[in-house]
C-alpha positions in Angstrom: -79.2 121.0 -10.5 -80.5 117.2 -9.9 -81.3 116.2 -6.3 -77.5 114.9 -5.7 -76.2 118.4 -6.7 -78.7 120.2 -4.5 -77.9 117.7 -1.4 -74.2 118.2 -1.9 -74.7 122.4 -1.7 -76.7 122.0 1.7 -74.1 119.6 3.1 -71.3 121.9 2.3 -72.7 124.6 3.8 -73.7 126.7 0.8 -77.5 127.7 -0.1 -79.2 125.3 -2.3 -82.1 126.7 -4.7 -84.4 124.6 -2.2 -84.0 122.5 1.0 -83.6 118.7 -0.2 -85.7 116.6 2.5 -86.5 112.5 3.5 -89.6 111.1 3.9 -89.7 107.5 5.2 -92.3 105.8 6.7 -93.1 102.5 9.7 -95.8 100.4 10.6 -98.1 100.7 7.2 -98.3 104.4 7.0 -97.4 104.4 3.5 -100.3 102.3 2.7 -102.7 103.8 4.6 -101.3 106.9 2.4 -102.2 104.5 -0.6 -105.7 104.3 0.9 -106.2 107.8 1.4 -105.0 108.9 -2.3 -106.6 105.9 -3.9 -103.6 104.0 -4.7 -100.2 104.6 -4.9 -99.4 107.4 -7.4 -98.5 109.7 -4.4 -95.2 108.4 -4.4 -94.1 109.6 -7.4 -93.9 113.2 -5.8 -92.0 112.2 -3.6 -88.0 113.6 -4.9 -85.8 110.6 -4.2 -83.0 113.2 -3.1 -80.5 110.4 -0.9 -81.0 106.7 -2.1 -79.6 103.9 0.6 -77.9 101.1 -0.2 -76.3 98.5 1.9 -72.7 95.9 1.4 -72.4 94.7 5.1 -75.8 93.3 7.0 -74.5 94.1 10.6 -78.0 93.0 12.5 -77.9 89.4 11.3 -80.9 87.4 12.9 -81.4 83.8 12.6 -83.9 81.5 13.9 -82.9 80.3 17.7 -86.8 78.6 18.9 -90.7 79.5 18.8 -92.4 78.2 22.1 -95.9 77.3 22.1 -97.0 80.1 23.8 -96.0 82.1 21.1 -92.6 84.0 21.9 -90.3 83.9 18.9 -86.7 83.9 19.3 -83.4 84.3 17.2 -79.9 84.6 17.6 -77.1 87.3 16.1 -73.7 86.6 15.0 -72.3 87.8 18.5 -74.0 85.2 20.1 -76.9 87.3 21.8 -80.2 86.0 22.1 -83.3 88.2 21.3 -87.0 87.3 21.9 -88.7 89.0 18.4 -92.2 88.7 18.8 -92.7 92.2 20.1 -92.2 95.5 19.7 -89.6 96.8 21.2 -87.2 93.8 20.2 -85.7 92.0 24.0 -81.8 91.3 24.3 -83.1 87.9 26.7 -79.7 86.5 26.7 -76.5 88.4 26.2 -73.2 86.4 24.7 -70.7 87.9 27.3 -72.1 86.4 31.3 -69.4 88.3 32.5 -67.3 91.6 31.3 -64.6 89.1 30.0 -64.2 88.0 26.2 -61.5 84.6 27.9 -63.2 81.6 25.9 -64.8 83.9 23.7 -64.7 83.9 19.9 -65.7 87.3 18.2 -67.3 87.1 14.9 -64.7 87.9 12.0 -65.6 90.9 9.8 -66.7 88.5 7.3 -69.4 87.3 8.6 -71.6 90.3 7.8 -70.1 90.8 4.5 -72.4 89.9 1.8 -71.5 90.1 -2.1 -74.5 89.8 -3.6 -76.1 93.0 -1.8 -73.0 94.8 -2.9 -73.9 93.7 -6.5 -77.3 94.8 -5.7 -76.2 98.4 -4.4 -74.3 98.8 -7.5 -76.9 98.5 -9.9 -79.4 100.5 -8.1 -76.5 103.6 -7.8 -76.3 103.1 -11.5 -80.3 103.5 -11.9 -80.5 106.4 -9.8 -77.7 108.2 -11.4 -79.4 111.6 -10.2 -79.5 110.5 -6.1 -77.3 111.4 -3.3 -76.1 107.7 -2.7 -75.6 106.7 0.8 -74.3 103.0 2.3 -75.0 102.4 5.8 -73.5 100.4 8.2 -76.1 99.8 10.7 -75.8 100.2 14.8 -72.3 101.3 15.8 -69.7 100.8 19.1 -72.3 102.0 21.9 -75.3 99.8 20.0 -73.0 96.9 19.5 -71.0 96.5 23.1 -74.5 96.8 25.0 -75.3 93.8 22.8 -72.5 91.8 24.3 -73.7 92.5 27.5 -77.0 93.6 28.2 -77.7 97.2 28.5 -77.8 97.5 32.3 -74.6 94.8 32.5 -72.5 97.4 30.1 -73.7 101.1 32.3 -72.6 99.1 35.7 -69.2 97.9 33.4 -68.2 101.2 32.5 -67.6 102.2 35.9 -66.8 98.8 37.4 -64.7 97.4 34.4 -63.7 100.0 32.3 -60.7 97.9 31.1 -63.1 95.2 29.4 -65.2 98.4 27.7 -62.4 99.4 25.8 -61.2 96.0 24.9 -64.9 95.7 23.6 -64.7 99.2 22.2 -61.8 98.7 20.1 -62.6 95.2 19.0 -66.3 97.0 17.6 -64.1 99.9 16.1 -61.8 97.4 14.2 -64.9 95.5 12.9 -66.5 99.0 11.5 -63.1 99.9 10.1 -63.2 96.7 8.2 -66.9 97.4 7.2 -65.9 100.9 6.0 -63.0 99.4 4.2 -65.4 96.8 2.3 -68.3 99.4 1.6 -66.0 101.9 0.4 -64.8 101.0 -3.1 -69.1 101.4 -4.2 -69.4 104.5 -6.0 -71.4 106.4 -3.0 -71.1 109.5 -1.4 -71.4 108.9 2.0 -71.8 106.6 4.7 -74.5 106.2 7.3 -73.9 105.1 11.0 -76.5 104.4 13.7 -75.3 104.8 17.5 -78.0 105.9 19.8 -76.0 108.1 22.7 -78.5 110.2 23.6 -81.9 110.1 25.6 -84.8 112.9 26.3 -82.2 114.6 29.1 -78.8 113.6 27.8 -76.0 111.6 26.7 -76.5 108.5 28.2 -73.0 107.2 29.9 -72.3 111.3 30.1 -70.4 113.3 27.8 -67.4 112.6 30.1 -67.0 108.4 29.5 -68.9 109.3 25.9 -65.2 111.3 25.3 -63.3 108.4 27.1 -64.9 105.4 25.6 -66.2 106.5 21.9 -64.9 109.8 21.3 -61.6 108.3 19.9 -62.6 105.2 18.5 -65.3 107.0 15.9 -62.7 109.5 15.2 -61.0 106.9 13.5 -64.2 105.2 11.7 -65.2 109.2 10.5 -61.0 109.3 9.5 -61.4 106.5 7.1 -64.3 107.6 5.7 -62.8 110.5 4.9 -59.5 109.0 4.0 -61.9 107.5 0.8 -63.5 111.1 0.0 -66.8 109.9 1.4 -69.4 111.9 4.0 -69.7 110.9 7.3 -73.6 110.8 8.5 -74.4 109.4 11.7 -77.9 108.8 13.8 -78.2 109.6 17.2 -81.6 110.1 18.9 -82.7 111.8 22.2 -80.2 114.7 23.3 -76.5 115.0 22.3 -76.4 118.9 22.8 -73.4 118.7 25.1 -71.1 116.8 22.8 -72.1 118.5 19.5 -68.9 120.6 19.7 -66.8 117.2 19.6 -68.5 115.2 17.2 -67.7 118.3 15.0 -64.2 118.3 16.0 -63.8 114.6 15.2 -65.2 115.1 11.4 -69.3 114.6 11.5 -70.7 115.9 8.7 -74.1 115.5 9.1 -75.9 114.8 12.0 -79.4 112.3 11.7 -82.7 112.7 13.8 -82.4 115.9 15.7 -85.3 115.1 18.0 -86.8 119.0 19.0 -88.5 117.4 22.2 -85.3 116.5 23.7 -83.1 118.7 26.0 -80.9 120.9 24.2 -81.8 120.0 20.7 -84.0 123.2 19.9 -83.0 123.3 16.1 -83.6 127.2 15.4 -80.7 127.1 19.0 -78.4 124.5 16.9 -78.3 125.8 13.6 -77.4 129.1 15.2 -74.5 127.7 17.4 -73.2 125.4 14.8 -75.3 125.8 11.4 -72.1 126.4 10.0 -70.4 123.3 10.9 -72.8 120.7 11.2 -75.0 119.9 9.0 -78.4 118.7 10.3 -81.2 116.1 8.9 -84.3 115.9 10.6 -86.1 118.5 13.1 -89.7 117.9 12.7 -90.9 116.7 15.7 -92.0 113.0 16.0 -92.8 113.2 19.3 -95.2 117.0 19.4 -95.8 118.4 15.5 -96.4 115.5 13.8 -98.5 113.2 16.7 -100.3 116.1 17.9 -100.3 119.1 16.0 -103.0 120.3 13.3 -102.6 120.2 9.8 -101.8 123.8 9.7 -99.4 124.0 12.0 -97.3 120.9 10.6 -97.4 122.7 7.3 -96.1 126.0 9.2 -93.4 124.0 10.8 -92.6 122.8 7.5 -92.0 126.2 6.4 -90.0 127.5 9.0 -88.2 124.5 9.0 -87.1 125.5 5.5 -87.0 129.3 5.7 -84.9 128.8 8.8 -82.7 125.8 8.8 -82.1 126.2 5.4 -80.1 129.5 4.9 -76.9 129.1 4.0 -77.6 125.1 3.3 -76.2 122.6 6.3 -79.7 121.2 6.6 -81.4 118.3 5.0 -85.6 118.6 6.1 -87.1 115.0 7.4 -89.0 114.2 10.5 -86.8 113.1 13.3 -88.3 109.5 13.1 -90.2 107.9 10.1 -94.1 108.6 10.4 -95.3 106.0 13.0 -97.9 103.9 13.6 -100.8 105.9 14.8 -99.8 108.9 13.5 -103.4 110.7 12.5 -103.8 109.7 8.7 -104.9 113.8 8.0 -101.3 114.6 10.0 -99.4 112.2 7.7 -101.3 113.7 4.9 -100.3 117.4 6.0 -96.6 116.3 5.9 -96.6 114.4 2.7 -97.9 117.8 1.3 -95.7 120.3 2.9 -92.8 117.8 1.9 -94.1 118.2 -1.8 -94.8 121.6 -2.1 -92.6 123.9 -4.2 -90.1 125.8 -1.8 
């Protein structure tokens, strides 16, 4: 079986003759990984089991000022503001003053399309011909209306104006379902959302407005999806234990990051409640194993990750974030290895 064949078993919930895994890295890790090895032939281990590709840039950033001083700022296609020059990237100003889109003009679904990186994607699907191939469409409804807003504008609008939040809901959902619509016709097996409801304790607007406001619009997204015989993956971080049940009732098929630290999100708990159902990607702790743990007992993780999650399939091994900066160049070394290691 090639690395597509294998990833397809685990997805559909049957056992696979190993776990397939992700390993991505942030912040120079890789390289100092090239240091450590002595150049960088270590890659080559590495199985390339799901190969991204992307048709539709939905975080668009152009040049909006440098001050002396240093800050750096740029603008998206919504009309949002963002001050760049640190991490974590600042929303300074939002496009929408007011919950109210009178005198605004929203950005056409063309104006993320972009041919040539669907040209692109196309001829690196037809060099990989052995990969799981998956097209993603970048920060989703949740992501995208706090970016009208401002994140602290859009929590007091869901309870103030919760009229404007599905007007902004359902104007995001029809610009994803033209995304999904343009990405489609590639010759990829999935597609890949990011929407980031959770935090460490739970959803974030509750899993009673997170049924009310984006239940029913991703329904719809993960409908068309389906409607063209692709997977539906999604990323959430921090805690989305209570809602699990309804993002498998509305057609997720895989489920990205599963961060252990967070409440609820116990993987050995999850794969028993719903290892039949959902399939998970991620589970190694970015936050505990791999920051603080030993070599040892990264590489035992490792292993019970895969003696574990991975009976009957429905799992798909990665950390639950990329290997950071400062993670301890022996602890990136310990999960490079029990990545690589026959299982």
């Amino acid at each position: 079986m090639n690395p597509r064949d294998i990833l397809l078993e685990s997805i559909h919930h049957r056992q696979p003759p190993k776990v397939p895994y992700t390993l991505a890295f942030e912040g120079g890790v890789d390289l100092q990984l090239d240091e450590y090895y002595g150049g960088p032939h270590w890659r080559e281990k590495l199985t390339p089991y799901i190969v991204g590709v992307a048709a539709v840039n939905t975080d668009i950033r152009e040049p909006a000022g440098r001050l002396p001083t240093g800050e750096i700022y740029e603008s998206d296609p919504y009309g949002g503001i963002w001050r760049v020059d640190r991490a974590e990237w600042h929303l300074e100003k939002p496009p929408l003053a007011k919950p109210s889109f009178e005198g605004y003009s929203f950005p056409p679904p063309e104006r993320f399309y972009r041919p040539d990186w669907k040209e692109q994607a196309r001829q690196i699907i037809a060099a990989t011909p052995d990969s799981f191939h998956v097209a993603n469409l970048g920060w989703g409804l949740f992501e995208r209306s706090w970016n009208l807003r401002g994140f602290e504008n859009l929590l007091v609008d869901i309870v103030s104006d919760p009229d404007f939040v599905e007007e902004a809901m359902d104007r995001l959902m029809n610009l994803y379902l033209a995304f999904v619509e343009y990405t489609a016709d590639l010759p990829i097996d999935g597609i890949l959302f990011g929407d980031d409801w959770g935090e460490q304790r739970g959803v974030i607007i509750g899993p009673k407005r997170w049924r009310k406001f984006l239940k029913p619009r991703w329904a719809k997204i993960y409908e068309a999806v389906h409607a063209h015989g692709k997977i539906v993956m999604h990323h959430s971080c921090g805690s989305v234990a209570d809602i699990i049940p309804d993002i498998i009732e509305i057609g997720m098929d895989v489920l990205e990051s599963v961060q252990p630290e967070a409440a609820g999100m116990n993987p050995y708990e999850l794969k028993k409640k719903w290892g039949d159902k959902l399939t998970f990607w991620g589970c190694l702790g970015s936050q505990s194993t791999i920051q603080f743990g030993t070599p040892d007992e990264i590489k035992a993780e490792v292993r019970r990750l895969r003696r574990e999650m991975g009976q009957g399939g429905g799992y798909i091994l990665a950390p639950a974030k990329p290997l950071q900066p400062g993670t301890p160049l022996q602890n990136a070394v310990a999960v490079f290895e029990a990545f690589t290691e026959e299982n």
